[in-house]
N, CA, C, O and CB atoms as a CASP TS submission, in Angstrom:
PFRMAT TS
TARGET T0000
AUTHOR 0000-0000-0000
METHOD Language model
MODEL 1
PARENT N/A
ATOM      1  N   UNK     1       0.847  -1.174   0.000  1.00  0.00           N
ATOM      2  CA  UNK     1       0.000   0.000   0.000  1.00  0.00           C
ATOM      3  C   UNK     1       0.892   1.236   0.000  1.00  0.00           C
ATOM      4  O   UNK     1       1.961   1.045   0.578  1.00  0.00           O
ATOM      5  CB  UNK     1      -0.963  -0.001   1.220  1.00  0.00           C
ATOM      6  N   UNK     2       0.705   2.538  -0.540  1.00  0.00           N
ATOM      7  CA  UNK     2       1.072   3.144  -0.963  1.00  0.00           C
ATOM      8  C   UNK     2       0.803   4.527   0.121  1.00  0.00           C
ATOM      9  O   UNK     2      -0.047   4.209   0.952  1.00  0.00           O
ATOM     10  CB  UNK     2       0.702   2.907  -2.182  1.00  0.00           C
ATOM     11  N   UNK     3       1.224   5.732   0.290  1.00  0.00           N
ATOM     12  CA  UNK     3       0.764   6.954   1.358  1.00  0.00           C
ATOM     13  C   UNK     3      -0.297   7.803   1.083  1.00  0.00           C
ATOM     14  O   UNK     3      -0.754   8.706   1.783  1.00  0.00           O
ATOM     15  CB  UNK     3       1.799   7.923   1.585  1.00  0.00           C
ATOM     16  N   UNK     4      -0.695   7.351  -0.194  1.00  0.00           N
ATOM     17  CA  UNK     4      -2.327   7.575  -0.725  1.00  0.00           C
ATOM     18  C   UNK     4      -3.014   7.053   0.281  1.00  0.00           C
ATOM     19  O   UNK     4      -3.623   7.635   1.178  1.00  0.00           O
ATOM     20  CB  UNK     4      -2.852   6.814  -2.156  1.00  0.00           C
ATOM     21  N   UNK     5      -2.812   5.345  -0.025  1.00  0.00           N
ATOM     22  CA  UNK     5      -3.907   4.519   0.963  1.00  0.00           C
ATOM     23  C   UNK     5      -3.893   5.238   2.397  1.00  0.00           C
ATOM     24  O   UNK     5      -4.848   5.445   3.145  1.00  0.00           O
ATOM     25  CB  UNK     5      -3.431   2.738   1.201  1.00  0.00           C
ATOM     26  N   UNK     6      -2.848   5.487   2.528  1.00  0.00           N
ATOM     27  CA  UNK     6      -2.694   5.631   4.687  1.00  0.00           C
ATOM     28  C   UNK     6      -3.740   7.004   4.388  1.00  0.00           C
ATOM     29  O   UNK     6      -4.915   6.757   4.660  1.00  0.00           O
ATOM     30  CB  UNK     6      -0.289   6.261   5.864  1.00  0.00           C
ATOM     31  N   UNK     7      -3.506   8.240   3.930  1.00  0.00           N
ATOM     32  CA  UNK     7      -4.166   9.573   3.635  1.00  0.00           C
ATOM     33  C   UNK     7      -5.482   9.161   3.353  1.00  0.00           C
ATOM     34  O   UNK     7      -6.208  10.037   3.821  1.00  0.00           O
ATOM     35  CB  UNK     7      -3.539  10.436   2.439  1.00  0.00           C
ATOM     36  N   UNK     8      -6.149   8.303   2.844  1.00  0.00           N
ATOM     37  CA  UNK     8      -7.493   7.975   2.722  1.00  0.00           C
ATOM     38  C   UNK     8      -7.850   7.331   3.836  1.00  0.00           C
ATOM     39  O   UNK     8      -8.616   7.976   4.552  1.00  0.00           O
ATOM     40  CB  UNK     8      -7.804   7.239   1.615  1.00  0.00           C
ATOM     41  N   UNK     9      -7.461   5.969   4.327  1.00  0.00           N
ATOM     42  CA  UNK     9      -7.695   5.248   5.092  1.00  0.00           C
ATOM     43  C   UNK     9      -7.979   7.031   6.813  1.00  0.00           C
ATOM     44  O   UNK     9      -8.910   7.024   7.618  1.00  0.00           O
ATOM     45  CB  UNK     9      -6.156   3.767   4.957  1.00  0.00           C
ATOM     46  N   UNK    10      -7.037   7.963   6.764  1.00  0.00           N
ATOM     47  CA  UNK    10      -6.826   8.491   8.259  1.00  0.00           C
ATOM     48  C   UNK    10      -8.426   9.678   7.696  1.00  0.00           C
ATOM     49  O   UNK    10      -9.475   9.791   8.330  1.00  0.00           O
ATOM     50  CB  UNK    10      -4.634   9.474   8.772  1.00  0.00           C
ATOM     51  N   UNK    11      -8.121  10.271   6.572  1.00  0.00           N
ATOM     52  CA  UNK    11      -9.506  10.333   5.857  1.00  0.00           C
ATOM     53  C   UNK    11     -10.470  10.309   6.569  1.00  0.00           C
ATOM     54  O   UNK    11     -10.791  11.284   7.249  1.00  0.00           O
ATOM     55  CB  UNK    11      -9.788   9.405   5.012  1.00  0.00           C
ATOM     56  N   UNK    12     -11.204   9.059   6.557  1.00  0.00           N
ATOM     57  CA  UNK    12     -12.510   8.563   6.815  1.00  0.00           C
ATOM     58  C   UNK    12     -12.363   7.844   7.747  1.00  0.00           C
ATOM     59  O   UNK    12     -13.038   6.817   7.676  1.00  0.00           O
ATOM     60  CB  UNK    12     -13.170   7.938   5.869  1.00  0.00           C
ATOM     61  N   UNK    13     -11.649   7.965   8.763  1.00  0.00           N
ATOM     62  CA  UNK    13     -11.648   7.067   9.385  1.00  0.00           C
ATOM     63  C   UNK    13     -12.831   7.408  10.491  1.00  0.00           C
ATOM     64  O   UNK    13     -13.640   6.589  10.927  1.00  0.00           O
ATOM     65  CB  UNK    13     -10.305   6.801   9.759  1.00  0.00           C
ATOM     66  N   UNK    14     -12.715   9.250  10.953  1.00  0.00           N
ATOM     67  CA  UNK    14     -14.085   9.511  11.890  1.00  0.00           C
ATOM     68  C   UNK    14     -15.511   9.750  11.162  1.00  0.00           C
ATOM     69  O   UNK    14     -16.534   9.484  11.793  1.00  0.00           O
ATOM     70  CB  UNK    14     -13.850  10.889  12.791  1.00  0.00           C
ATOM     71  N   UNK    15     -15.599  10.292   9.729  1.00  0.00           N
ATOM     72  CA  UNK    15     -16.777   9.971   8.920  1.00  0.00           C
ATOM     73  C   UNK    15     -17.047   8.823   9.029  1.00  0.00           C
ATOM     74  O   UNK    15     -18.206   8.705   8.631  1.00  0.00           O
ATOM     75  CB  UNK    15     -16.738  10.208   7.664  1.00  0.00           C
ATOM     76  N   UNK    16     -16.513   7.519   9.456  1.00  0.00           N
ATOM     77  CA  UNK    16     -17.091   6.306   9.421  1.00  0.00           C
ATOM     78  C   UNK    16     -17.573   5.973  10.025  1.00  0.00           C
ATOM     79  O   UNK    16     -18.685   5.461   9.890  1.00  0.00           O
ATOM     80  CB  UNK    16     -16.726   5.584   9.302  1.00  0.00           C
ATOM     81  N   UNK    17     -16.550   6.198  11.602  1.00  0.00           N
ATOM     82  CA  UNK    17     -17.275   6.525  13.190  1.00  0.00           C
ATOM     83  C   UNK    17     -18.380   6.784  13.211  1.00  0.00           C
ATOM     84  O   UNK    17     -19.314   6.022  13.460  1.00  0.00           O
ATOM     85  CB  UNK    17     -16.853   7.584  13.979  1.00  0.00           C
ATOM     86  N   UNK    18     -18.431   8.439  12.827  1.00  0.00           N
ATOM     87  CA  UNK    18     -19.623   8.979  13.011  1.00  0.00           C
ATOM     88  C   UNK    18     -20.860   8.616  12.303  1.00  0.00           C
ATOM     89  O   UNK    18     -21.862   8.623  13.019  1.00  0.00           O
ATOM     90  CB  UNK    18     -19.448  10.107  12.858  1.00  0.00           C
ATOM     91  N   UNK    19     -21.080   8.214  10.729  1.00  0.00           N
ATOM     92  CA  UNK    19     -21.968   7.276  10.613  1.00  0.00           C
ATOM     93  C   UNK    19     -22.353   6.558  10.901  1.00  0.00           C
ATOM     94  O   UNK    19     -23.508   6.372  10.520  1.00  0.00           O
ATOM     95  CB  UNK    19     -22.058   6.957  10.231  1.00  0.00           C
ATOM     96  N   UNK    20     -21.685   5.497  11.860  1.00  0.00           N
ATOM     97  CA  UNK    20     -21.945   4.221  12.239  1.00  0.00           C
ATOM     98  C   UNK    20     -22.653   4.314  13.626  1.00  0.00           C
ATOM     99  O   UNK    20     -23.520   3.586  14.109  1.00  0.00           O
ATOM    100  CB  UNK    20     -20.659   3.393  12.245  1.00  0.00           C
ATOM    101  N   UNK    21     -22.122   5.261  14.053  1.00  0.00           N
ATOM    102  CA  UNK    21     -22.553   5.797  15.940  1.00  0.00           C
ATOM    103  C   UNK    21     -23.873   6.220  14.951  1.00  0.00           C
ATOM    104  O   UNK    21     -24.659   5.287  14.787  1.00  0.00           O
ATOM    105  CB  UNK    21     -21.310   7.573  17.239  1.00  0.00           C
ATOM    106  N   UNK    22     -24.163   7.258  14.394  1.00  0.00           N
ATOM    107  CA  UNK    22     -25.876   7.799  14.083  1.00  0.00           C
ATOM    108  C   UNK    22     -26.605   7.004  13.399  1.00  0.00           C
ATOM    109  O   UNK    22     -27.799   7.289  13.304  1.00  0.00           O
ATOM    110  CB  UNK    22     -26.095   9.087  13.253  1.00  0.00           C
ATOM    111  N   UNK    23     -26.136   5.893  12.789  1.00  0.00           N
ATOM    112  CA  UNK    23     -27.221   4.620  12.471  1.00  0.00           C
ATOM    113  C   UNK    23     -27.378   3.578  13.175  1.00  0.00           C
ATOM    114  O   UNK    23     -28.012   2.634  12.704  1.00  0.00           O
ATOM    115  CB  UNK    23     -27.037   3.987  11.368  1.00  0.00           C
ATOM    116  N   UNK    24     -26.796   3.516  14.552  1.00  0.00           N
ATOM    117  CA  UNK    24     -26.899   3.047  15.643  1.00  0.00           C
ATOM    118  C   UNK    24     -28.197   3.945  16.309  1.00  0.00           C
ATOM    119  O   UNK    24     -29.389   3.655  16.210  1.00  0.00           O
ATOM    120  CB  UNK    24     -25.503   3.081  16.311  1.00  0.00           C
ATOM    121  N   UNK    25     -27.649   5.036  16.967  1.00  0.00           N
ATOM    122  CA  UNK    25     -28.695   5.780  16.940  1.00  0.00           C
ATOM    123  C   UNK    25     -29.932   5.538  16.337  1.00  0.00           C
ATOM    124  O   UNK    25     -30.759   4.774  16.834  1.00  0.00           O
ATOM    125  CB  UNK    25     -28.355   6.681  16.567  1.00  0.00           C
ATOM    126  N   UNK    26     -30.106   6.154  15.284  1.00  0.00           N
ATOM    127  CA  UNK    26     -31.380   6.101  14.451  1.00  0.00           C
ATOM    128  C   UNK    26     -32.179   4.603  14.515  1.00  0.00           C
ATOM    129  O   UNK    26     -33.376   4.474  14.260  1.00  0.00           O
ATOM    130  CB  UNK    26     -30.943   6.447  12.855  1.00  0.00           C
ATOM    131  N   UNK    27     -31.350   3.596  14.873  1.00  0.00           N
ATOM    132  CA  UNK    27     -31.602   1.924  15.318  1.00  0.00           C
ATOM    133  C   UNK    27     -32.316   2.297  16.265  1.00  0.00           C
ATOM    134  O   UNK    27     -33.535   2.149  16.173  1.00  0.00           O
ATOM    135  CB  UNK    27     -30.339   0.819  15.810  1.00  0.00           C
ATOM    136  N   UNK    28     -31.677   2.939  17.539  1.00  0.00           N
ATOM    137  CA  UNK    28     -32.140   3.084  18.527  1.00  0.00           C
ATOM    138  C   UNK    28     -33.665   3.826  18.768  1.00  0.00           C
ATOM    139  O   UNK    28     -34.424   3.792  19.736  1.00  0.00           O
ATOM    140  CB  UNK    28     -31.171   3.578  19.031  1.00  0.00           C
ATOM    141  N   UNK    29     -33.720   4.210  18.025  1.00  0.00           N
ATOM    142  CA  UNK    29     -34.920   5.725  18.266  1.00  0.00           C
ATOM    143  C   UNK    29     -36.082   4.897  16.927  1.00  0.00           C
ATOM    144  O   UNK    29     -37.271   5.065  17.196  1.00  0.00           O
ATOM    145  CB  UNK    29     -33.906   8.134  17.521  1.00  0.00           C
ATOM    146  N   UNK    30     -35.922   4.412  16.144  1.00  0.00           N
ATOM    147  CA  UNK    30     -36.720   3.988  15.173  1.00  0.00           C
ATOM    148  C   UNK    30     -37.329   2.883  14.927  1.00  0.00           C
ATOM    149  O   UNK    30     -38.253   2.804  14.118  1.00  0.00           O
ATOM    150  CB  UNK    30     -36.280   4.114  14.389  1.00  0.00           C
ATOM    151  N   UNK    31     -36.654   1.431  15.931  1.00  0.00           N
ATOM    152  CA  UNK    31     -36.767   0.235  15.731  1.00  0.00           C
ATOM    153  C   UNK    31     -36.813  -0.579  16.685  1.00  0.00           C
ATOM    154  O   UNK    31     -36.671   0.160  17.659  1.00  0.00           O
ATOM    155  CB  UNK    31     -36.047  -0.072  15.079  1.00  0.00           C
ATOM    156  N   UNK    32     -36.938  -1.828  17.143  1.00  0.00           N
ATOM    157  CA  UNK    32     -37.036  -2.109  18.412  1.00  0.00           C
ATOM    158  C   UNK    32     -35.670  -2.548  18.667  1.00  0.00           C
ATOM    159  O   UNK    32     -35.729  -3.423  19.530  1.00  0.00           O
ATOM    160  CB  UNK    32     -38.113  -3.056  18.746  1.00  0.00           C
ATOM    161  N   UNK    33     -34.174  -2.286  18.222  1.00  0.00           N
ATOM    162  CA  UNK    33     -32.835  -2.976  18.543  1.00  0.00           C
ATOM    163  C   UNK    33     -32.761  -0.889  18.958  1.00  0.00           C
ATOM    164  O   UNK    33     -32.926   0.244  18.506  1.00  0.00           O
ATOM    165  CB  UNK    33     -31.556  -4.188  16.843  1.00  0.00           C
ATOM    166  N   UNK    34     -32.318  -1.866  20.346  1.00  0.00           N
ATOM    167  CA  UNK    34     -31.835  -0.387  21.568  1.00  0.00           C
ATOM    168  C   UNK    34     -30.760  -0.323  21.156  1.00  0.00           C
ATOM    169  O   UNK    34     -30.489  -1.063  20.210  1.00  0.00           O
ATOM    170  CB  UNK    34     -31.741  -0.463  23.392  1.00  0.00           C
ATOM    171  N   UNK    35     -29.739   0.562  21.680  1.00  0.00           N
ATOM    172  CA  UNK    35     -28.626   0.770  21.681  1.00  0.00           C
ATOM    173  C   UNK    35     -27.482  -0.092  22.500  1.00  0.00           C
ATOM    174  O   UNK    35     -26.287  -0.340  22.335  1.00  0.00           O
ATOM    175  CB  UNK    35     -28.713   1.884  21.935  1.00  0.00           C
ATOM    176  N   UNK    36     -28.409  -0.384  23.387  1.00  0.00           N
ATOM    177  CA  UNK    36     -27.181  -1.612  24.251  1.00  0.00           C
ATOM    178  C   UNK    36     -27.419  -2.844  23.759  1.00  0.00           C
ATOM    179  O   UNK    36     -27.021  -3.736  24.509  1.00  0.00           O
ATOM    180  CB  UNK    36     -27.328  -1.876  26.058  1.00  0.00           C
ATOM    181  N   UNK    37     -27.811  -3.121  22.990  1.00  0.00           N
ATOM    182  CA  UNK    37     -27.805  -4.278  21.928  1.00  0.00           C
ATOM    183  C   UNK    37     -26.867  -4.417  20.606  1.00  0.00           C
ATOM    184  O   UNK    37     -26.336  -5.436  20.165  1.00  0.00           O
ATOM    185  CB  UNK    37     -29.115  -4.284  21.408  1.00  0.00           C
ATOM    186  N   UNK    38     -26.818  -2.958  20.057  1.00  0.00           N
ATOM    187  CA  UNK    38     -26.204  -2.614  19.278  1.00  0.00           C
ATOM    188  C   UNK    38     -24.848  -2.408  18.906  1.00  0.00           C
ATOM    189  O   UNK    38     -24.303  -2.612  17.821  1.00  0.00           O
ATOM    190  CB  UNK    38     -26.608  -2.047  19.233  1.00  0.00           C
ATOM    191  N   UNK    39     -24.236  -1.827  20.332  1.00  0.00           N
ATOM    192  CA  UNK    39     -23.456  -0.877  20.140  1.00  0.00           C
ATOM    193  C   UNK    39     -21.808  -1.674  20.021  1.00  0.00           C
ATOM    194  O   UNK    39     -20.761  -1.050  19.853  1.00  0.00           O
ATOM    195  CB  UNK    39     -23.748   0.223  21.369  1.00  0.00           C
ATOM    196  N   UNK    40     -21.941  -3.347  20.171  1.00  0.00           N
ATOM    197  CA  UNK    40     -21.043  -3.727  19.869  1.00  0.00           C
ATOM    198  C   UNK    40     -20.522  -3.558  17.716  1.00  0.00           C
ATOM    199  O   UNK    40     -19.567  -4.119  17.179  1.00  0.00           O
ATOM    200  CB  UNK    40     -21.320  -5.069  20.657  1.00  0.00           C
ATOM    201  N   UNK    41     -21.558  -2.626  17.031  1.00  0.00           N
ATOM    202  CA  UNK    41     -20.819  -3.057  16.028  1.00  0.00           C
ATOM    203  C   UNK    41     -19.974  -1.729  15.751  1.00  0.00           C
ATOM    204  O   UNK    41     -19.666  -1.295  14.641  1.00  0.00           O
ATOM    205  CB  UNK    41     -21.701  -3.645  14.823  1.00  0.00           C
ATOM    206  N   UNK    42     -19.605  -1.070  17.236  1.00  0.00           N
ATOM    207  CA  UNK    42     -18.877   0.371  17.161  1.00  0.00           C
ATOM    208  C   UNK    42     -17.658  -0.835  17.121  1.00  0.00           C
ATOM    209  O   UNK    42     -16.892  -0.827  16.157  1.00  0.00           O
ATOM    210  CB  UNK    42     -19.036   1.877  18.674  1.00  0.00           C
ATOM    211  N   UNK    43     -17.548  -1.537  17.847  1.00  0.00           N
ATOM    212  CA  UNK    43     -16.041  -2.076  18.369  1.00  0.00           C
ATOM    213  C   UNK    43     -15.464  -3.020  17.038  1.00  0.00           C
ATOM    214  O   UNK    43     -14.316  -3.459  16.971  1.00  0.00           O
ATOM    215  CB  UNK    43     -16.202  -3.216  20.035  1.00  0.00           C
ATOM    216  N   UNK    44     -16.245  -3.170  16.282  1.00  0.00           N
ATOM    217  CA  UNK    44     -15.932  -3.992  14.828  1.00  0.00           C
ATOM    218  C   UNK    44     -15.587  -3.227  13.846  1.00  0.00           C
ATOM    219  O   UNK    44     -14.678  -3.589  13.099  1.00  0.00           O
ATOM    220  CB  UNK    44     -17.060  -4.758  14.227  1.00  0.00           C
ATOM    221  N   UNK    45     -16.540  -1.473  13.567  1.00  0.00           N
ATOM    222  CA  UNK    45     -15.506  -0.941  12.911  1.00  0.00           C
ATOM    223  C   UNK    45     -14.323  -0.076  13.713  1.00  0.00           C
ATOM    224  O   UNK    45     -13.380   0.536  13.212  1.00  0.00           O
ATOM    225  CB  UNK    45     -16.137  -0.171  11.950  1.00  0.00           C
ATOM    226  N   UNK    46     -14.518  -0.156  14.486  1.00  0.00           N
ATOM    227  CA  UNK    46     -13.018   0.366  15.358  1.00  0.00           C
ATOM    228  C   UNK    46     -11.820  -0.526  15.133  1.00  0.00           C
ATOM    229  O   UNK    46     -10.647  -0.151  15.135  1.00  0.00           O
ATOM    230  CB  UNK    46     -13.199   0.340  17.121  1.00  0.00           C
ATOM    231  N   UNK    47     -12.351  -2.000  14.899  1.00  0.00           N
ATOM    232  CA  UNK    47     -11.593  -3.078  14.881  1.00  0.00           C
ATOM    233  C   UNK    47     -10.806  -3.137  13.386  1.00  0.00           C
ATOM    234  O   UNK    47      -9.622  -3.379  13.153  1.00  0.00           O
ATOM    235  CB  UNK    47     -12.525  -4.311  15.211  1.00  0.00           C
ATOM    236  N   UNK    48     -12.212  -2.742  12.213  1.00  0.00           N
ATOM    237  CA  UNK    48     -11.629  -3.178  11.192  1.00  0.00           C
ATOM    238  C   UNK    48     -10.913  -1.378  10.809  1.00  0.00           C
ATOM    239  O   UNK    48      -9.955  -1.400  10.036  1.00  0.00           O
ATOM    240  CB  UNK    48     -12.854  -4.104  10.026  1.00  0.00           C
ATOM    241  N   UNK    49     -11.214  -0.415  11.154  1.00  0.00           N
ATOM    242  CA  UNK    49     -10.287   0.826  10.817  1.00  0.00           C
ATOM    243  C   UNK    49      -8.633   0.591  11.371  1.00  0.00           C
ATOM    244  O   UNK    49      -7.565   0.967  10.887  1.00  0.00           O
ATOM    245  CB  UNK    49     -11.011   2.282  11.649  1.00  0.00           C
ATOM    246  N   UNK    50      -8.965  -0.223  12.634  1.00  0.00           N
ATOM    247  CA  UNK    50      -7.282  -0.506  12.828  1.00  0.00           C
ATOM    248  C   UNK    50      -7.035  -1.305  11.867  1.00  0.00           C
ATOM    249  O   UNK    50      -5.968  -1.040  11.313  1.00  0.00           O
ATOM    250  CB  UNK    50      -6.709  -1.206  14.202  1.00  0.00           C
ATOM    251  N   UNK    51      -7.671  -2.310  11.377  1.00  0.00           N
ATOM    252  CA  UNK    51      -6.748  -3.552  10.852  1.00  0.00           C
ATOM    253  C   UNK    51      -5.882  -2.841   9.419  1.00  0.00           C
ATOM    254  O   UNK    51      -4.753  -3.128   9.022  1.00  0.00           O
ATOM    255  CB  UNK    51      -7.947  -5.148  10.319  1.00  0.00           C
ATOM    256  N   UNK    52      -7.009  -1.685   8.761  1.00  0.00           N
ATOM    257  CA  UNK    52      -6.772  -1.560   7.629  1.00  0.00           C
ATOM    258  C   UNK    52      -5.593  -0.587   7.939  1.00  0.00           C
ATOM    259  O   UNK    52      -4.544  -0.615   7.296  1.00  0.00           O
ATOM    260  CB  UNK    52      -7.939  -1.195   6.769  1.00  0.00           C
ATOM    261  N   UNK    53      -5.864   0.380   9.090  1.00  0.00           N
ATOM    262  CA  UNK    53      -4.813   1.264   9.723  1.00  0.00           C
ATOM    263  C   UNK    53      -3.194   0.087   9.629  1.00  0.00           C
ATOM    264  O   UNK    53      -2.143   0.501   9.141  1.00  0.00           O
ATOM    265  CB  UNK    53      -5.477   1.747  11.687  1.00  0.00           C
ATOM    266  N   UNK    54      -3.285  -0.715   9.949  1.00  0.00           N
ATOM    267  CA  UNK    54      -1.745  -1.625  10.114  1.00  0.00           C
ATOM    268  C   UNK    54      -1.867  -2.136   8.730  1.00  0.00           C
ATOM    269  O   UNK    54      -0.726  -2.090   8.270  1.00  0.00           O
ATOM    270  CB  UNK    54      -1.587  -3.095  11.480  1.00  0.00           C
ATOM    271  N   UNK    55      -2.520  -2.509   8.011  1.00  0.00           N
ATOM    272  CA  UNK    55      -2.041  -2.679   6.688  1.00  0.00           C
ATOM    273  C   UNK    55      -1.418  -2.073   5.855  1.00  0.00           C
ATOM    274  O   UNK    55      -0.473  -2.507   5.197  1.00  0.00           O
ATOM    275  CB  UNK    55      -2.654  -2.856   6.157  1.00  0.00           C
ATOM    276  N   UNK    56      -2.020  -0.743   5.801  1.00  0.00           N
ATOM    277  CA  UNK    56      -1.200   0.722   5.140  1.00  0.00           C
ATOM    278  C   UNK    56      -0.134   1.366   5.459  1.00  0.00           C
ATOM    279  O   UNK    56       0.455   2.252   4.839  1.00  0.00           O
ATOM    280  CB  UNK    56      -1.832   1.768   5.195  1.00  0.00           C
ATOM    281  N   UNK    57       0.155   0.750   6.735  1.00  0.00           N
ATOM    282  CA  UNK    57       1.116   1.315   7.453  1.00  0.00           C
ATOM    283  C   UNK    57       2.325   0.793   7.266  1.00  0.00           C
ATOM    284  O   UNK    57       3.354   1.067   7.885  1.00  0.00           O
ATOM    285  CB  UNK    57       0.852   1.308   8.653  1.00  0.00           C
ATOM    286  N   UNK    58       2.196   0.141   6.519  1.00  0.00           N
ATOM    287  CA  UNK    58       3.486  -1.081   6.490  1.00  0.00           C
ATOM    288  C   UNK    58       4.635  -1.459   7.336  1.00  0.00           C
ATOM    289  O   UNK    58       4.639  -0.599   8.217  1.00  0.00           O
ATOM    290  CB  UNK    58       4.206  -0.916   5.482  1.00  0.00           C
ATOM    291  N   UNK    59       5.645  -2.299   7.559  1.00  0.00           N
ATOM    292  CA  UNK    59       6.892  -2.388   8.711  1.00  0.00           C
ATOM    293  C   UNK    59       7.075  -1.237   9.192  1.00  0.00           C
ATOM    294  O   UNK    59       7.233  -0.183   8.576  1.00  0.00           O
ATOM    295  CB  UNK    59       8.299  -2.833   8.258  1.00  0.00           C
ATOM    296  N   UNK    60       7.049  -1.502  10.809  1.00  0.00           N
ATOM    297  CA  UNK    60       8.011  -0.494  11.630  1.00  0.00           C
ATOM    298  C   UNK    60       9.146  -0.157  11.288  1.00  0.00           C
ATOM    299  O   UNK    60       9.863  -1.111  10.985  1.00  0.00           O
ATOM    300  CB  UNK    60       8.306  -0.839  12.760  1.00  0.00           C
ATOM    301  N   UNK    61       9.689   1.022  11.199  1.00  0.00           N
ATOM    302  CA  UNK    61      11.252   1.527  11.107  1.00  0.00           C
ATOM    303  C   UNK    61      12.404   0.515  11.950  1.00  0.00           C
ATOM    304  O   UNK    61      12.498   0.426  13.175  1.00  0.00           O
ATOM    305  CB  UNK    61      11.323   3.192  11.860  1.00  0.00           C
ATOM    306  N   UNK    62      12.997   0.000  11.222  1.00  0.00           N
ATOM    307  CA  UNK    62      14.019  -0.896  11.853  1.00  0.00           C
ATOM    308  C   UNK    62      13.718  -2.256  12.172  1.00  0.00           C
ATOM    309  O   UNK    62      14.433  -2.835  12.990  1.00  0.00           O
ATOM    310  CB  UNK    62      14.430  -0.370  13.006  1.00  0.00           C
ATOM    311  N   UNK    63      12.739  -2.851  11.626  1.00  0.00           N
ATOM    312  CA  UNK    63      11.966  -3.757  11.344  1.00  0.00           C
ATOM    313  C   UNK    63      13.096  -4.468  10.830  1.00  0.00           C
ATOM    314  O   UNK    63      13.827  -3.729  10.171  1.00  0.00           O
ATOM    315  CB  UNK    63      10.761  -3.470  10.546  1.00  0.00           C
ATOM    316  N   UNK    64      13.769  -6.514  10.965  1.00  0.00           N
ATOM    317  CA  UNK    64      14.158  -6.998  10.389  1.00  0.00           C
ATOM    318  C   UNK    64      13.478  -7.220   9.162  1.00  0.00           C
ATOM    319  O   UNK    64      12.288  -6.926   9.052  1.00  0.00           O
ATOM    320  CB  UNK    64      14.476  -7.660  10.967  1.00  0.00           C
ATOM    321  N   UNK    65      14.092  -7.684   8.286  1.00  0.00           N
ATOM    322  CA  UNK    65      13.440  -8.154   7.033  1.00  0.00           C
ATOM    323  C   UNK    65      12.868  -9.814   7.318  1.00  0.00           C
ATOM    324  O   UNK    65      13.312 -10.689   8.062  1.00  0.00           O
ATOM    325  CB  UNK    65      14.671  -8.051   5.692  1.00  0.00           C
ATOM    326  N   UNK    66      11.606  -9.799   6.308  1.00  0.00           N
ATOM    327  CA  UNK    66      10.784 -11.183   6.998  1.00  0.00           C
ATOM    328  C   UNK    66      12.052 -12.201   7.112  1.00  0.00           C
ATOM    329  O   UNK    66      13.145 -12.008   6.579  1.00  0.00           O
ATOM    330  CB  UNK    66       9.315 -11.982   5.817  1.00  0.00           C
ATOM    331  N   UNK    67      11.683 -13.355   7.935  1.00  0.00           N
ATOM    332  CA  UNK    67      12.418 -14.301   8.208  1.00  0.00           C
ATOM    333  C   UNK    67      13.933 -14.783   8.312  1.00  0.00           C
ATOM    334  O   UNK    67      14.554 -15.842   8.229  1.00  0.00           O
ATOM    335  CB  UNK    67      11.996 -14.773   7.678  1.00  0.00           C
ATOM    336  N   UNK    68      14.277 -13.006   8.609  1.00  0.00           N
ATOM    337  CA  UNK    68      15.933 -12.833   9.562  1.00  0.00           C
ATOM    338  C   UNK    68      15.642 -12.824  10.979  1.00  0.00           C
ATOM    339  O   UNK    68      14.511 -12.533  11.368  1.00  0.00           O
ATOM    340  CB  UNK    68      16.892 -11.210   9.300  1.00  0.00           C
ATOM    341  N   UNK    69      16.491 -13.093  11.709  1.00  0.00           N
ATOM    342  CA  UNK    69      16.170 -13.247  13.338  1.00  0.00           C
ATOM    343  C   UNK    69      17.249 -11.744  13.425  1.00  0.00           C
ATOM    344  O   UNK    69      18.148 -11.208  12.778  1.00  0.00           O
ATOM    345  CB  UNK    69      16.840 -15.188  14.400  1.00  0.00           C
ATOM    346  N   UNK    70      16.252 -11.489  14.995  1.00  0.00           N
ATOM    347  CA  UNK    70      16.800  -9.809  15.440  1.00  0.00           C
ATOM    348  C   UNK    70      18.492  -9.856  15.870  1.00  0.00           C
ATOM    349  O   UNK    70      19.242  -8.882  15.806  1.00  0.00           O
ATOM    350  CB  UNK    70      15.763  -9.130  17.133  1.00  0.00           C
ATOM    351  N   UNK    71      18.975 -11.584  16.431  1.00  0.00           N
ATOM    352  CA  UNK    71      19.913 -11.470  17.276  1.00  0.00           C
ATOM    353  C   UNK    71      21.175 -11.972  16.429  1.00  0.00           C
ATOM    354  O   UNK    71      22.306 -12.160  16.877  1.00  0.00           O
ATOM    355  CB  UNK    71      19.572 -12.218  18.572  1.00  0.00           C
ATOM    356  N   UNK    72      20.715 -12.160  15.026  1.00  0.00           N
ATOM    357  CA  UNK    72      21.887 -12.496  13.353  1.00  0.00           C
ATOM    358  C   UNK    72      21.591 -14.004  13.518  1.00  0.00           C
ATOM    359  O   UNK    72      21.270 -14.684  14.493  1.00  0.00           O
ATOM    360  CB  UNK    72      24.215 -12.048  13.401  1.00  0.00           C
ATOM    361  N   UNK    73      21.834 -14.308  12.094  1.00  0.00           N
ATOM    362  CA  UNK    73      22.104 -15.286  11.868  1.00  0.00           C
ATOM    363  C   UNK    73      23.024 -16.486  12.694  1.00  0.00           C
ATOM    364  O   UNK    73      24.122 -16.114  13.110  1.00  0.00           O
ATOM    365  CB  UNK    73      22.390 -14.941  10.956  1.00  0.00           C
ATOM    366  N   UNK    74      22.659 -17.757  12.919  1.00  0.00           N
ATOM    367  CA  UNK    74      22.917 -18.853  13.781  1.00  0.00           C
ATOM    368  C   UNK    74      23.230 -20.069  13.161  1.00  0.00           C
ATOM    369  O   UNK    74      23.467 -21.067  13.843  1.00  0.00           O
ATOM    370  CB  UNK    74      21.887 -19.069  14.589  1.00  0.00           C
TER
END
């Protein structure tokens, strides 16, 4: 992924929030699923904005390269 993706992904990341919290809401006030029924699907996109957050983000600075060990070769 590229610093486009990360700039989009940081983007939307509270427009998503905030949609998701007011159609929770609007669940709440319009339908018979309350809000404390609901409100676990805040923690799923919280869940999946991180995941995509560490995808874009690519290796930590000083990160070995895959499948070198930190303490050298043995």
């Amino acid at each position: 992924m590229n610093a486009n993706d990360a700039n989009l992904l940081r983007a939307i990341r509270w427009p998503v929030t905030l949609i998701t919290l007011g159609t929770l809401f609007a669940l709440n006030n319009f339908t018979n699923y309350g809000f404390d029924r609901t409100w676990p699907v805040l923690l799923i996109v919280f869940g999946l904005l991180s995941l995509l957050g560490r995808t874009t983000a690519g290796p930590p600075a000083g990160a070995p390269p895959y499948g070198t060990r930190a303490g050298g070769a043995r």
